[in-house]
N, C-alpha and C positions, 0 to 999 in steps of 0.2 A: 735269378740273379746269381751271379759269379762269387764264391767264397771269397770273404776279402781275407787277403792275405797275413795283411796285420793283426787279425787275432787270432790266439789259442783259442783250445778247446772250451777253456773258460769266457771264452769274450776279453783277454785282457788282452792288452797292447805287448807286440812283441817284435822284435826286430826278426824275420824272413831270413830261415838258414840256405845259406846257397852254395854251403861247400860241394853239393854233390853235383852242382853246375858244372858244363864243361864252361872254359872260357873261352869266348868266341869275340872278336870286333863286334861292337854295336854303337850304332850310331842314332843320334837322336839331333832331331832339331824343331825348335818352338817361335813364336812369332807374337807380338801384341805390338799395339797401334798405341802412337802418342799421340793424342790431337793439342798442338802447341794455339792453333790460333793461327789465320791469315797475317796477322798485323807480324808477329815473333818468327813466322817461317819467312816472308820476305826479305827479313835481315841476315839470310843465311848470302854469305860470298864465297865464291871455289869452294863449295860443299860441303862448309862448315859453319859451326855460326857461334862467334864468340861476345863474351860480354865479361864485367869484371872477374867470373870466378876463373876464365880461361875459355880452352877450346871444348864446348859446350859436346860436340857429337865423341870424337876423342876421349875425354874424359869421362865420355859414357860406356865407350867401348871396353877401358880398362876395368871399370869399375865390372859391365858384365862378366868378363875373360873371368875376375876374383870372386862374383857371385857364382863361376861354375864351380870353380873347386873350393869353396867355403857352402857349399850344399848341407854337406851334411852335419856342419855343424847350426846349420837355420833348422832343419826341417828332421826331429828327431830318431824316423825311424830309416832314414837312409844309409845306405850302409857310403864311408870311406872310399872313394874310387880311384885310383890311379888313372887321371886324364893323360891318351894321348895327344889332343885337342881343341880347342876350344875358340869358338870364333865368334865374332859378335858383328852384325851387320846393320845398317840404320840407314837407310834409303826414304828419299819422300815420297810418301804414297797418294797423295793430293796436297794443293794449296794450301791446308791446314793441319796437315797428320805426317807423320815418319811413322815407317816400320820399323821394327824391332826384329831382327832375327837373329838367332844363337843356335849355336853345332856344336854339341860336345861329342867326342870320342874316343871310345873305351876300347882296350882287350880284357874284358876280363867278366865276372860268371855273371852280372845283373846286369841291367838297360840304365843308362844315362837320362834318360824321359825326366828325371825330375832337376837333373845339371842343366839342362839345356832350358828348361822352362825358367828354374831360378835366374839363371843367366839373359835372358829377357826381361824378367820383372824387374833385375837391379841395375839394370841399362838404363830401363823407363825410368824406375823412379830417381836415377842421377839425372835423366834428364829433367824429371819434376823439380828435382833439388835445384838445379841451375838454374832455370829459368821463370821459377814460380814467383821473385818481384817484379817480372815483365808482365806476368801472367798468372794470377793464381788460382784461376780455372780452367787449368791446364788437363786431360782426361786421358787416363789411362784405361784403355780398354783390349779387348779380346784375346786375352791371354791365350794360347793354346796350345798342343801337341801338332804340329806337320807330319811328321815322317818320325818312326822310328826302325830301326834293322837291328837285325840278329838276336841271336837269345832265340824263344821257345817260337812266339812269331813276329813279326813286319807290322805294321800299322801306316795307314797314308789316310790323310786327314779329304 
């Protein structure tokens, strides 16, 4: 197994020095699945679906774009990243589920893998937020890494 990066030589937790990275573009993008329910997807009109808190996919969308660049303040050992990008996508993927997908993109010495993933899970769970008195077994599932580029190597899921 692959030395985890986040410890010292002690085992303690430490935040990964990357100054001696070049800084290269890298791209990352991640995906998870909402399953709202047949009965809550069919209420979607022109590719959106609203109810009293507002426009339900929309407001998801933003909420991701702010979970990529508030990363590193959720998940402690991230480093601060200057996004070039950041895109949130949310398509039905059957009768009863939406995708989640999110693109974050960086110039600079670490991999985005953990902005693009955040940025999916806070998509999902604004969609949990919104729609959880229609529905409160609403399921968030399959979090993952797709594609990542640049930095030391590529990754495609």
């Amino acid at each position: 197994m692959a030395d985890l990066s986040h410890l010292d030589e002690c085992n303690h937790p430490r935040m990964v020095d990357v100054s001696a990275k070049a800084e290269t573009v890298r791209i990352a993008t991640a995906s998870c699945l909402v399953i709202l329910g047949r009965e809550l997807l069919s209420q979607m009109d022109d590719g959106e679906l609203r109810n009293k808190k507002g426009p339900v996919l929309q407001t998801a969308i933003l909420a991701g774009i702010t979970g990529t660049k508030k990363t590193s303040d959720l998940i402690p050992l991230c480093h601060p990243l200057p996004l070039d990008s950041a895109r949130i996508e949310i398509t039905p993927h059957d009768e009863e589920s939406l995708l989640v997908t999110a693109t974050a993109k960086t110039s600079s010495r670490t991999g985005v893998e953990m902005e693009a993933l955040t940025g999916a899970s806070v998509a999902a769970l604004t969609l949990y937020d919104m729609c959880k008195a229609a529905n409160p077994a609403i399921v968030i599932s399959d979090l993952k890494l797709i594609t990542k580029t640049g930095g030391k190597s590529d990754y495609q899921a």
